[in-house]
Every structure is written in C-alpha cells, then in structure tokens.
C-alpha positions in Angstrom: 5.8 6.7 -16.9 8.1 7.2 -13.9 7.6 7.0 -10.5 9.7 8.1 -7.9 8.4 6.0 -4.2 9.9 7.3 -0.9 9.9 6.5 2.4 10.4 2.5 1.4 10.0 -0.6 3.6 10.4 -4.4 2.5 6.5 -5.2 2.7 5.8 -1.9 0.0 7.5 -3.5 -2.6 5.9 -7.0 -3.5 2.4 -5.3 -4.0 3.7 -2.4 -6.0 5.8 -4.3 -7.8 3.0 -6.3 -8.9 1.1 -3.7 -10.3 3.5 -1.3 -11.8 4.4 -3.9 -14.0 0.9 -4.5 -15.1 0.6 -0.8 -15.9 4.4 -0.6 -17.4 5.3 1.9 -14.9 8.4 2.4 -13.9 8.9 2.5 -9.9 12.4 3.7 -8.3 12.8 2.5 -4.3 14.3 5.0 -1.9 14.5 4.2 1.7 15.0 7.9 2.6 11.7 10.4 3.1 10.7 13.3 1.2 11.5 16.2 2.4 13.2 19.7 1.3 16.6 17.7 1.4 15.5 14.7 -0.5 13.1 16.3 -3.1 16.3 16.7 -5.7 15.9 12.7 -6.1 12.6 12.9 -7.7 14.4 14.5 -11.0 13.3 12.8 -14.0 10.3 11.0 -12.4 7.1 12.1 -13.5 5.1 11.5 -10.2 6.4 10.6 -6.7 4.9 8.1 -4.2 4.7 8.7 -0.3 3.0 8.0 3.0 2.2 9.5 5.9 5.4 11.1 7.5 7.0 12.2 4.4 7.2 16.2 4.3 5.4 17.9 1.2 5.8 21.2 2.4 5.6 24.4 0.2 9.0 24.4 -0.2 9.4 20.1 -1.0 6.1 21.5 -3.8 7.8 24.3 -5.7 11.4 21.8 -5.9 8.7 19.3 -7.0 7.5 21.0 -10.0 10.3 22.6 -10.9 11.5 19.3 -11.6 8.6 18.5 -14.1 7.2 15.8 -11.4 3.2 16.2 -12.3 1.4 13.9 -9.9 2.1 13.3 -5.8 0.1 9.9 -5.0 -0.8 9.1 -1.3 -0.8 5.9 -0.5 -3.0 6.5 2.4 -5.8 8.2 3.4 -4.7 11.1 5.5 -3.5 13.8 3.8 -2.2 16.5 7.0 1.5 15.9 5.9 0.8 18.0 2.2 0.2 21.8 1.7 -2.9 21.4 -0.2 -3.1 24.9 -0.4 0.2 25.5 -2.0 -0.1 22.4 -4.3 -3.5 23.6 -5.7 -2.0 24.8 -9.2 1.2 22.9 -8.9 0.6 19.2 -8.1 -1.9 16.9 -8.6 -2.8 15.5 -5.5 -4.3 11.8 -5.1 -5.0 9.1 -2.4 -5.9 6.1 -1.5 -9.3 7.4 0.6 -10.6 3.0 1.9 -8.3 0.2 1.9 -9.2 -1.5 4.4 -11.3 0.1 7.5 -11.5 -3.7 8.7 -7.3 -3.8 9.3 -7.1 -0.7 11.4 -10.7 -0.8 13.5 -9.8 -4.3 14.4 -6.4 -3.1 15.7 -8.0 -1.0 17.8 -9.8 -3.4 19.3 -6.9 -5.7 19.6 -5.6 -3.0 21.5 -8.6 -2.4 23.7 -8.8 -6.0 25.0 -4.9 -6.5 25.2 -5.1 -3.8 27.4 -8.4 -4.4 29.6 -7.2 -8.1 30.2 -3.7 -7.5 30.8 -2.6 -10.1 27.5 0.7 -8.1 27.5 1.8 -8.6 30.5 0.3 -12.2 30.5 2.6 -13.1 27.6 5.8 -12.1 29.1 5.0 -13.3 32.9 3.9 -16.7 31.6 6.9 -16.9 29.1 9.1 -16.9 32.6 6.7 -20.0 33.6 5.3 -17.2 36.4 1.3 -18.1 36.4 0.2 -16.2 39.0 -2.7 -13.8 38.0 -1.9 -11.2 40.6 -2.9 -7.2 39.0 -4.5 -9.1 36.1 -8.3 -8.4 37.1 -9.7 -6.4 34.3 -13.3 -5.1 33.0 -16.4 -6.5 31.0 -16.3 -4.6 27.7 -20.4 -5.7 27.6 -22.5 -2.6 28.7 -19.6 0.0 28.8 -20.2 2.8 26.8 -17.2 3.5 23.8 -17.5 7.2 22.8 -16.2 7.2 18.5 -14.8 10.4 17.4 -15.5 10.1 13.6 -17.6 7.8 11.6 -15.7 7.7 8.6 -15.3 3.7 6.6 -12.8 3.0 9.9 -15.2 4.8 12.7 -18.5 3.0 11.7 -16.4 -0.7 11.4 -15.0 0.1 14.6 -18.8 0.6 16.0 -20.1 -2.3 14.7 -17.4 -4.7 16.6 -18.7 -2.9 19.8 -21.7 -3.2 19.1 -20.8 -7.0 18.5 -19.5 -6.8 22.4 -22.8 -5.3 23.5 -21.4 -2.0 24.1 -23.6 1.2 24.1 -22.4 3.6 21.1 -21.7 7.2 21.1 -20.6 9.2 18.4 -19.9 12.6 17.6 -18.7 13.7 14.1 -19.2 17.2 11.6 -20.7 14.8 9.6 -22.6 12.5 10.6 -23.6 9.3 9.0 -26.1 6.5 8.6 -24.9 4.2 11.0 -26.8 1.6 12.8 -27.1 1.6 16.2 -24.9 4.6 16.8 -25.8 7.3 19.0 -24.9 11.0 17.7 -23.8 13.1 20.3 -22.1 16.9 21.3 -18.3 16.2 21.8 -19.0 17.4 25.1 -21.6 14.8 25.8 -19.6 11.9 24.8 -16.2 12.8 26.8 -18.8 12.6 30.1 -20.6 9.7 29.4 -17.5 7.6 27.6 -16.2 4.8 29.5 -13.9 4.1 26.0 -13.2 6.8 23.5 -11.8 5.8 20.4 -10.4 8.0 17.5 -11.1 7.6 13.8 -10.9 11.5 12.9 -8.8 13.1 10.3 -6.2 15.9 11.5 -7.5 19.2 10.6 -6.7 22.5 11.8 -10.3 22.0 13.8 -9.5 18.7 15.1 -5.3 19.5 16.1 -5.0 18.4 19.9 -9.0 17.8 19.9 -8.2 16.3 23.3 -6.1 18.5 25.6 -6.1 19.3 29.3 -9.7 21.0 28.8 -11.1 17.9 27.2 -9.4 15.1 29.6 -11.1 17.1 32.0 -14.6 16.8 31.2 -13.9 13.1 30.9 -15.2 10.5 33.3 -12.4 9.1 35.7 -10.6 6.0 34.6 -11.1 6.4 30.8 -9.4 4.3 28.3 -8.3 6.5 25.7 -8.2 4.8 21.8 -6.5 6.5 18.8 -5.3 4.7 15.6 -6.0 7.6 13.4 -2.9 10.6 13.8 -1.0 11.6 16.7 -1.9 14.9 16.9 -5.5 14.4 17.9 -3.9 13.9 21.3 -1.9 16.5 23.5 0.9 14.3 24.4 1.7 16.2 27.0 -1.8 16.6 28.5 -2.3 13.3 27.8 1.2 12.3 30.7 -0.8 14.7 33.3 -4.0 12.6 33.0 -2.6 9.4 33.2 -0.4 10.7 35.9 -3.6 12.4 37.9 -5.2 9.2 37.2 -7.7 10.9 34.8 -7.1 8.2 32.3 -7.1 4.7 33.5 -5.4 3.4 30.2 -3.8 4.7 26.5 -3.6 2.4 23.4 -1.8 4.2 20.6 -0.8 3.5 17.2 0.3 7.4 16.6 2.2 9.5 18.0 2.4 13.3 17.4 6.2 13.7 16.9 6.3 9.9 15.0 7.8 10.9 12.2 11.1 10.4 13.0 10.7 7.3 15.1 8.0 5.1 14.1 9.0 2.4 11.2 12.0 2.6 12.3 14.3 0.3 14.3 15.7 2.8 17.7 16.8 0.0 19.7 20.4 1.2 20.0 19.3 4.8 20.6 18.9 6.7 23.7 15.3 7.9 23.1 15.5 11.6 22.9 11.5 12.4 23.1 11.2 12.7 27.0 7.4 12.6 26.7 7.6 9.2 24.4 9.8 7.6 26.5 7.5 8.4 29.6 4.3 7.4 28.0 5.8 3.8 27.0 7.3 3.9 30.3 3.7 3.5 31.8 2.5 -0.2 33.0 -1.0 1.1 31.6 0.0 2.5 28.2 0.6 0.4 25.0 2.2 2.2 22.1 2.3 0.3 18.8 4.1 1.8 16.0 2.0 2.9 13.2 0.7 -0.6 12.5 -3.1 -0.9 12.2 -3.2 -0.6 8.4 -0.7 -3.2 7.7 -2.9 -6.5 6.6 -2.0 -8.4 3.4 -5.6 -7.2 2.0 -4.4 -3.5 3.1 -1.1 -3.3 1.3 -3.1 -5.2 -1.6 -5.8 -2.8 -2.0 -2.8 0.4 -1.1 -0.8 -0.9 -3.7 -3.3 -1.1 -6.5 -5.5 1.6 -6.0 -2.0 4.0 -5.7 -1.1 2.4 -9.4 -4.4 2.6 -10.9 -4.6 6.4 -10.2 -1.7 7.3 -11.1 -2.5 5.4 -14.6 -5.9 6.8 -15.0 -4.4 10.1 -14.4 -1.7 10.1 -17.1 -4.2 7.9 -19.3 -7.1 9.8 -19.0 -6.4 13.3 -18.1 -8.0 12.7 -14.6 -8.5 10.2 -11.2 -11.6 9.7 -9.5 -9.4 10.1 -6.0 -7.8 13.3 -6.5 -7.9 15.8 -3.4 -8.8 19.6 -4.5 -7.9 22.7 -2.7 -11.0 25.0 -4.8 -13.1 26.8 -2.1 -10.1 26.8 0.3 -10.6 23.8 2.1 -9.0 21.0 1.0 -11.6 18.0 0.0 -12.5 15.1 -2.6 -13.2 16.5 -6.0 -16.1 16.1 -7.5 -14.8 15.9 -11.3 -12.1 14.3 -11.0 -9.3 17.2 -11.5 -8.5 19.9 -9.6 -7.4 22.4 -12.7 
C-alpha cells in the first residue's frame, strides 16, 4: 500500500516512519501542501496523508479519485479544510478524532498565565539584566470565572486545570457533556459573566466567526480571549476593534483565520502582507503562537499511529472505526465504520 503524505515537517517523519514500517506501508514525503496544483503528485499512491491547512476542495477530490487514490487520512481532528459533502461517494475520509486533549488544553493554559503575569516580557527584559517589575502587575486566576466554548476530550481537560486554579466554570456547548463541576450555560450568558473565555469548538458553518463585533460586545470589559482550536472561530478583524476599544484586555492564539499560508512556516525575511496579522502581534497584550498546542512527543506518537492503523484497517478490513460520513447531510463520525 502507498501513501502519499503532504504538507511535511521534520518532527512528522520519525513517528510515521516508525509505524509505516510495521504495517509495510509505503510513505512518500512532500514538503509542499495539497491543493488543486499539487494533487497530480498523489498518482500512483493509494491514499494521501494531510493536516490541517491542506486544501481538499471539490476540485483537489475529483483530481483525487481520478487518480485511483481511495482513502484521504487526517491526521488531526478537525476536518473544516475537506468538502465532506463532495467526498461522500468519492473518498474515504478518516481522522485522528483524540491524541492528546492534555498537549493542547495545557497550551492554553500556558498561554493564559504567560499572559496574566507578564512571563514574556519578563524573559526578554531580564535577559537584558533589566529587573525592574514596572507594568508587570497581573491578576489571581483563583475565583475568576473562564467561560469554555465546547466540551469536547480538549474543552473538559481544559476545565479541569481551572478547576485545579479554583476558577468558577462556565460552559456552553450543542452538546453538552458529563463534566464535573462545569456549569452549562446560554452562549449569551457566558460572554457576560466570563472573566476568560476559552475556545475548544470545532469550525462549522454554525460556529464560523462565533465571536464577532456582536459577541465582543456582550462581553464583560477587559476579557482575556483563549482560542487553540481554529482561527475562524474569531473575527480577526472585530477581534483588532475590541482590543483597540479596550473591550478585550488580552488575546492568546494559537490560530489564525488566514494561517494557512503562514503558520509552520519560517516568514522572517518577509514583509508580512496580512495587515490585520501584523497588527494583532503588534499588540503588547496579544500573544500569537503558531499552531503549536498539539505538538507533544505523546501527540505526534498517538497522531502517527492512529493515522497508520486506519489506513491499514481500512485496506485490511474493508473499514476504520474513525471514518467521517457525510449520510444525512451533515458531516459526522460513522457509526459502522464505512461511509458506502
């Protein structure tokens, strides 16, 4: 079996390497992404690998299966960046839906305190021998209340570490789940009363720019503002005008909504194009990491061999326990293992 793995970078290819080679597949590195240019490399593979700003658009789907390639394996959860609806028929979709909620809810937090405590600036003042603590004063995280928007594996860890600060919990999610100590709430009713909101949501055609102007509105004053889950959760540009109004007191982000062709990568000698990027980063009160919060040595473990193992209990068996399914028109976990 062939597989044809896009969008590469140097820590992908120990762990996959690994496991491929248990499962005598055969794995082919390109650095480029997928998209409608790049599909034409996937000839000759029988599945293709890719993460979370590779293109699989309608048109990247037909190229796809017109090249015989069978099986498209996510090696993440999120799947926003595929057509579902177009690859229902055409491609078998699977993912990797947990591999570890504990790498990217524990970024988050290292983000929330790096922020509230000023460690950033901390590091670089002190590494110039400058001690002072002047505009270091920050807040208790005990007793504040963190509003979680989704209690999914990564929303409910997240939880639990506030709870482990002795923060008060809010939650609102479509679902909502057994989770201790967590306070389900109207989206409404948690933007007011947040002093922290924090997201853990998929991207959805419900949840695209979930918080824009209106929704920064209804917040309380001051807010810190939390997303390691996809950039375009957030109105980018709404999000500039409420720090700027001083509507939002801070922003941690691991997203970005137009990431795709700047995060992972190294823009250093570039002139950075994105005037809404640039601004953000620009900020003395926002922190922008680069699509990091998943990356743990049990992450990329747990990525890596899940990824494998469905693609060989696919072609083995006819079917994967973590295949997506577009039946019913909305695109969701199936139930029996294959879509059609």
């Amino acid at each position: 079996m062939k597989l044809a793995f896009f969008d590469t970078k140097p820590y992908d290819r120990p762990s996959f390497d690994k496991y491929c080679k248990e499962k005598g597949i055969d794995i082919k590195y390109f650095e480029t992404k997928l998209n409608a240019d790049t599909a034409e490399l996937a000839h000759g593979y029988d599945a293709v690998c890719v993460f979370v700003n590779d293109t699989v658009s309608a048109e990247v789907i037909d190229k796809l299966a017109e090249l015989g390639v069978k099986v498209l394996a996510l090696r993440c959860a999120g799947f926003n960046n595929v057509d579902m609806k177009h690859a229902f028929g055409r491609l078998h979709v699977l993912r990797v839906p947990a591999y570890s909620p504990y790498a990217v809810a524990e970024h988050t937090m290292a983000l929330l305190l790096t922020s509230v405590r000023r460690i950033h600036k901390a590091y670089i003042r002190s590494k110039d021998f400058n001690f002072s603590l002047a505009n270091f004063t920050g807040f208790d995280l005990h007793g504040k209340t963190v509003g979680v928007i989704g209690t999914g594996r990564i929303g409910r860890v997240f939880a639990d570490i506030c709870r482990g600060f002795g923060m008060k919990v809010l939650a609102y999610d479509k679902y909502p789940a057994d989770a201790d100590g967590v306070e389900y709430t109207d989206l409404d009713t948690l933007l007011a009363k947040s002093d922290i909101i924090s997201l853990h949501c998929p991207l959805t055609d419900d949840t695209y720019h979930l918080l824009d102007a209106a929704a920064f509105e209804k917040c309380k004053k001051g807010v810190v503002l939390l997303n390691t889950s996809r950039g375009a959760l957030v109105d980018a540009e709404a999000l500039l005008a409420a720090i700027k109004s001083r509507k939002v007191g801070a922003a941690c982000l691991d997203v970005y909504e137009e990431e795709s062709d700047l995060f992972f990568e190294d823009n250093s000698g570039h002139i950075m194009e994105d005037d809404v990027l640039a601004r953000l980063i620009s900020m003395p009160n926002v922190i922008v990491t680069s699509h990091q919060a998943f990356l743990t040595e049990e992450a990329l473990e747990n990525i890596a061999e899940t990824t494998v193992n469905n693609i060989d209990n696919f072609f083995k068996n006819g079917r994967c326990e973590n295949e997506l399914c577009y039946r019913g028109g909305e695109a969701r976990d199936c139930k029996d293992g294959k879509c059609f």
